[in-house]
N, C-alpha and C positions, 0 to 999 in steps of 0.2 A: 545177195539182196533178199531174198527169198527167207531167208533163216531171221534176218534183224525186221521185214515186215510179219512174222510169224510170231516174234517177244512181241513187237508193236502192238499186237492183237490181243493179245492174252493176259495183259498186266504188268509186264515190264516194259519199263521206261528207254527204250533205247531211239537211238533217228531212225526208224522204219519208213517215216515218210518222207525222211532227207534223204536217204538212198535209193527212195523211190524215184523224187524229181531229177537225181545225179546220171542215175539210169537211162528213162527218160531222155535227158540231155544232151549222155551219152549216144542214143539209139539217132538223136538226130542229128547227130553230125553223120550219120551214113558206116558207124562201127558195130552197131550191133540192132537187131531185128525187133522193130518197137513191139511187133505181136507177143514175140516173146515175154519180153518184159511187161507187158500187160497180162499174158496167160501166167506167170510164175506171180508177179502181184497179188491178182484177185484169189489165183487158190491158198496162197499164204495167209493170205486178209483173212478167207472163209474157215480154214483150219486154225487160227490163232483165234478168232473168237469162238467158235467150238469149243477151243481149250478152256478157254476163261468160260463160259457156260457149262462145261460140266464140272469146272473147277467148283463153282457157287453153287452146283445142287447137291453134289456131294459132301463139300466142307462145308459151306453156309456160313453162318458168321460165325464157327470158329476161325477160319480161315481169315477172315476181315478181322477179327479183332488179334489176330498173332499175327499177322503179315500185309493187312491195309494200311498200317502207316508209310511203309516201305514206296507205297504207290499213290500217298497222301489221302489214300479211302477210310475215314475215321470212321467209326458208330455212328456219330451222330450224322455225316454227310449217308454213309449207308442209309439208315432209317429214311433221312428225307428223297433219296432216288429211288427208295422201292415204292413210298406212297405218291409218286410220277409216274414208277413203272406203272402200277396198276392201272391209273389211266391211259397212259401215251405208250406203252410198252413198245408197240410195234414201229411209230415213229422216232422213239430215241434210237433203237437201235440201228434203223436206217438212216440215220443224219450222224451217229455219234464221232463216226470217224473224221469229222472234218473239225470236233472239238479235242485239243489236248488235254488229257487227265482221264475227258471222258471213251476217249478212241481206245484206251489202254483198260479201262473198268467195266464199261458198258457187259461187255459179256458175263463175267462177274457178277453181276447186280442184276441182271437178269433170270442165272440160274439159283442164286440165292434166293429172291423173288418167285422163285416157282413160277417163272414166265410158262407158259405151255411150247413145247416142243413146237407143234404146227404153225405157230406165229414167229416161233424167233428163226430158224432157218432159212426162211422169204423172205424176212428181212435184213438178217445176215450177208444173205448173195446180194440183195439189190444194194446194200451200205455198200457192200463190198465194189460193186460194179462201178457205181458212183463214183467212191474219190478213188478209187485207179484210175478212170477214166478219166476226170478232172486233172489231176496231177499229173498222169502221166501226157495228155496233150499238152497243159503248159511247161512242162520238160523239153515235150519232143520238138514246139514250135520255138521253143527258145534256144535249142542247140543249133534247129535249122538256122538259124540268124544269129547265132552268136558274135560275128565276127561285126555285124552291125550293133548289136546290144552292146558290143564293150567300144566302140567307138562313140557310141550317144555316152556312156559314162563317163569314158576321159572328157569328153566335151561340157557336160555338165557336173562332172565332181566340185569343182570351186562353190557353184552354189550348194550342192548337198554339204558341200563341209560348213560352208557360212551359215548356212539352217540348220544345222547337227550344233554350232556354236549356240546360238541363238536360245534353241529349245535348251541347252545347257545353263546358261546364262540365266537364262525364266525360272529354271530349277531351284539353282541360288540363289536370287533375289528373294524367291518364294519360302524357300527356309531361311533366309536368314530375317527377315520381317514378321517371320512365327514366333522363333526368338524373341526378337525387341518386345513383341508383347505379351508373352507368354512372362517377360522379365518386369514392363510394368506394372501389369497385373498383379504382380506377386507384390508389392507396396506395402498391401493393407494387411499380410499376411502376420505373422507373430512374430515381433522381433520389429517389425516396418514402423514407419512415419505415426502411423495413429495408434499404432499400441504403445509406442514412446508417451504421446504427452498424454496416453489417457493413465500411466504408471503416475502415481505420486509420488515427489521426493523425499529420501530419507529425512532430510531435515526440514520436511513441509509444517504443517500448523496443525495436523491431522492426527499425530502417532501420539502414543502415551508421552508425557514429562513436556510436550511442544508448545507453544506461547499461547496458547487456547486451551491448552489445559490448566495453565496456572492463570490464565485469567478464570479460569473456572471457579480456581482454589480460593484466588482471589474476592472473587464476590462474592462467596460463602461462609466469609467472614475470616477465613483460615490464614497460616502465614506460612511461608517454607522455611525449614530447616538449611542447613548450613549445606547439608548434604543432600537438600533437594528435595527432600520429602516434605509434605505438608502435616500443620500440625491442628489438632482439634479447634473450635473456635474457641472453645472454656478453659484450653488449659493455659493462655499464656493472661488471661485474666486472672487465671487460679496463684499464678506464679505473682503477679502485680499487688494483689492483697495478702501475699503470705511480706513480701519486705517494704507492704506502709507497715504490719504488724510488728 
């Protein structure tokens, strides 16, 4: 236990605080010594963010930008928790362990931050003390009653599952009606209803050689050819006076 709340602390992602409450759980069924498991907690807790604060004053952000993504600590999330650190320094790092992402960085982004020594240590122990203390009483009161807690759940499982349905259910209705209109929406897109009839037809009245064209030719006194083409106004005149001649 001791070893997986010490990664917990320091930047790796492992259950430190699922094997806290198991502990815990453990200690209250009456197998093993809830003190213990509170004293090996808290000094793990206090020694794993240690690590991670002197990890971030010595690497800094080379350390975040070669191996923060590993722990979802990007640049850009860096930058914006140091300009919090500088305000709130002392109480991120005393609340941070009850946030996931943040229970695993906080030290980290601390010693990167050039927190000062004399603030982040006080509030190290007292984070620390905190959610051992928290987690490990709701561990220890729930293994005391265990034997009642799993009798209230066989008793109530049918409705968690009919709620566990439910909330599922709400899920899929909810995407699939994003769908229908993310699909009618898409109508007026290129290819859709109004870019069809705003397209002219190829054999519309509009394109070159089309019935408004040769009405064109038409009233400008011209006449078309055999082959489609239109001819001068004067030259079928010219052709009419050469055989009266």
């Amino acid at each position: 236990m001791g070893v997986l709340v010490c990664l917990d602390n320091c930047g790796i992602p492992v259950p430190g605080q699922t094997i806290l409450i198991l502990a815990a759980v453990y200690a209250g069924t009456g197998r093993m010594s809830i003190a213990a498991v509170v004293a090996i907690a808290v000094v793990a807790a206090v020694v794993g963010n240690s690590l991670g604060y002197l990890l971030g004053r010595t690497g800094g952000h080379a350390f975040v930008h070669r191996w923060g993504r590993y722990v979802r600590l990007t640049p850009a999330r860096m930058a914006k928790a140091e300009r919090f650190f500088d305000r709130h320094g002392a109480q991120v790092v005393t609340g941070a362990r009850f946030v996931d992402g943040l229970r695993q960085t906080n030290g980290i982004i601390a010693g990167t931050s050039e927190m000062p020594r004399r603030r982040f240590v006080p509030a190290n122990v007292v984070g620390a003390l905190l959610w051992v203390g928290v987690w490990a009483s709701v561990g220890y009161f729930a293994g005391d009653n265990l034997d009642e807690l799993y009798r209230q759940a066989v008793r109530y499982q049918v409705l968690l599952l009919v709620l566990a349905g439910a909330v599922v259910l709400a899920l899929l209705a909810r995407t699939l009606l994003r769908r229908l209109r993310s699909r009618r929406g898409g109508g007026g897109g290129p290819g859709g209803p109004a870019d069809r009839e705003g397209t002219p037809d190829r054999a519309g009245t509009t394109g070159p050689g089309g019935p408004a064209d040769l009405d064109e030719n038409a009233g400008s006194g011209g006449s078309a050819r055999p082959d489609g083409r239109p001819t001068a106004p004067g030259q079928r005149s010219g052709m009419t006076s050469n055989e009266d001649a």
